[in-house]
ZAPA-343386 format. One record per residue (C-alpha): residue in three letters; x, y negated, z negated. Coordinates in Angstrom, 2 decimals. Each point is the difference from the previous one (the first is absolute). Example, Ala and Ser with C-alpha at 12.3 -4.5 7.8 and 13.67 -1.06 7.14 Angstrom:
REM residues 2
 code      c1      c2      c3
  ALA   12.30    4.50   -7.80
  SER    1.37   -3.44    0.66
***
This chain:
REM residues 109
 code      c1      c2      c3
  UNK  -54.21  -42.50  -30.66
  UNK    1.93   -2.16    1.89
  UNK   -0.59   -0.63    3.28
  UNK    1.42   -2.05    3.43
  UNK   -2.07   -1.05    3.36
  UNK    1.65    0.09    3.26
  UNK   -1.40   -1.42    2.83
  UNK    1.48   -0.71    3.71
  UNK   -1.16   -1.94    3.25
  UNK    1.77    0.74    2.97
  UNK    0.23   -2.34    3.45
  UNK   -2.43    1.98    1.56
  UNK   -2.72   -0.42   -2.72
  UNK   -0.67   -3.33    1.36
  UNK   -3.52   -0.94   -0.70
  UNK   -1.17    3.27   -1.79
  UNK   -1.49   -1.67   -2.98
  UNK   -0.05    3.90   -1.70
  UNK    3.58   -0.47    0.35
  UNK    0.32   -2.95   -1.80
  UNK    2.87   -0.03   -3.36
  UNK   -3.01   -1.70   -1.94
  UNK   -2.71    2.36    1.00
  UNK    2.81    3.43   -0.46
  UNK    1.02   -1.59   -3.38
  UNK   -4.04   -0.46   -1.10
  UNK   -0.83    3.19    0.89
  UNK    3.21    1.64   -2.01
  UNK   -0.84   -1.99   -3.03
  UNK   -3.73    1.17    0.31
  UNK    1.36    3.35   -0.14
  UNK    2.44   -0.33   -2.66
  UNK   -2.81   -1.31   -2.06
  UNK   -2.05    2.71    0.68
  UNK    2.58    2.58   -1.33
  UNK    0.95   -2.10   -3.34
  UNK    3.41   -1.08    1.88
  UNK    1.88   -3.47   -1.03
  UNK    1.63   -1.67    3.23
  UNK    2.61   -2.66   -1.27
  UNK    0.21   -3.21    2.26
  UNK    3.11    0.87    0.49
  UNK   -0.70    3.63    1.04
  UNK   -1.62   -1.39    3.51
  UNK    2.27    1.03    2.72
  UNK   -0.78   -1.50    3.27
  UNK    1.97    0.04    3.44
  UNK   -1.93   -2.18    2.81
  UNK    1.25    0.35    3.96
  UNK    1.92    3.47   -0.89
  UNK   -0.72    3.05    2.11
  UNK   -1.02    3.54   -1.54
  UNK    3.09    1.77    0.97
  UNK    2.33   -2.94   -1.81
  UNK    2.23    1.69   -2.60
  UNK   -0.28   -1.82   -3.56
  UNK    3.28   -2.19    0.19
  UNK    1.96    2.16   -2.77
  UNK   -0.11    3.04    2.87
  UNK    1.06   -2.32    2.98
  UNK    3.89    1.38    0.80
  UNK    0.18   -1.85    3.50
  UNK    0.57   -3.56    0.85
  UNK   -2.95   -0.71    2.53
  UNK   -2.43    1.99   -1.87
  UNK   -2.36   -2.06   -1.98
  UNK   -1.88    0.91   -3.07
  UNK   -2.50   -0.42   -2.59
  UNK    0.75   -2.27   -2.91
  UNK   -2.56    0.34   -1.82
  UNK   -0.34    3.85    0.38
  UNK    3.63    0.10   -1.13
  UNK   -1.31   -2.02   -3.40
  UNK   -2.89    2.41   -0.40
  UNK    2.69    2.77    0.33
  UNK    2.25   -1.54   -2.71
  UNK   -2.60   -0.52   -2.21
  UNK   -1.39    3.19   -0.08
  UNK    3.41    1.96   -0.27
  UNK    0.62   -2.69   -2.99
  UNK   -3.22    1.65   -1.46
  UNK   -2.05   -3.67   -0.01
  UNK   -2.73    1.92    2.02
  UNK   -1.56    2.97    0.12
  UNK   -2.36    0.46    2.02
  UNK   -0.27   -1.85    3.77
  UNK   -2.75   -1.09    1.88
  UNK   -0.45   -0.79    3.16
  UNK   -3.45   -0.45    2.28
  UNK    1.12    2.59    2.97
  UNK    2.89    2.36   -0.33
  UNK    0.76   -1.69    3.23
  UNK    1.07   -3.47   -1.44
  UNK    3.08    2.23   -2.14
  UNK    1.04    1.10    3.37
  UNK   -0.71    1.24    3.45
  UNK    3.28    2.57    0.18
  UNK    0.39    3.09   -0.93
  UNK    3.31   -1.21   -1.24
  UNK   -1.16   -2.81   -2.18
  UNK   -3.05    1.95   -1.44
  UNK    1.77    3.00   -0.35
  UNK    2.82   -2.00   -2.34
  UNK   -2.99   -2.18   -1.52
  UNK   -1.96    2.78   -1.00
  UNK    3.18    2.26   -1.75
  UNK    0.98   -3.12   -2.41
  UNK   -3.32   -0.07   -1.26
  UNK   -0.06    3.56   -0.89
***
């Protein structure tokens, strides 16, 4: 089964080393491991310095909102069928609003 990682940092995870993209990313391939998953290099989604509540950048409508490139890859890939499965160390690190999570959690249905 075919499988992606996504991990995020955000500015205020400044010297949290459980934070870290390395450490998230080491502990989601442990995991994926574990269950008999393959995680293409390619399938390693990471944002660093984006907040929680950041839309992926495919959902961003207004001109000073910023989003989340590499969430908007992970998105992509997994509508394209490349993935099936996503992990991620803490829910958290998909999102922190309702309204991200919410839309997150439907296309993965």
């Amino acid at each position: 089964m075919k499988a992606c990682i996504y991990a995020r940092t955000s500015r205020h995870d400044k010297g949290h080393h459980r934070f870290s993209i390395e450490r998230q990313v080491e502990d989601a391939r442990a995991l994926a491991a574990k269950h008999g998953l393959t995680v293409a290099y390619e399938h390693v989604f990471t944002d660093v310095d984006y907040e929680g509540d950041a839309l992926p950048t495919s959902w961003v409508f207004s001109d000073g909102q910023t989003g989340r490139p590499a969430l908007a890859a992970l998105v992509e890939a997994v509508e394209e069928g490349l993935v099936e499965r996503v992990i991620v160390r803490k829910m958290e690190r998909l999102g922190t609003a309702s309204e991200v999570l919410s839309g997150l959690l439907d296309l993965f249905k």
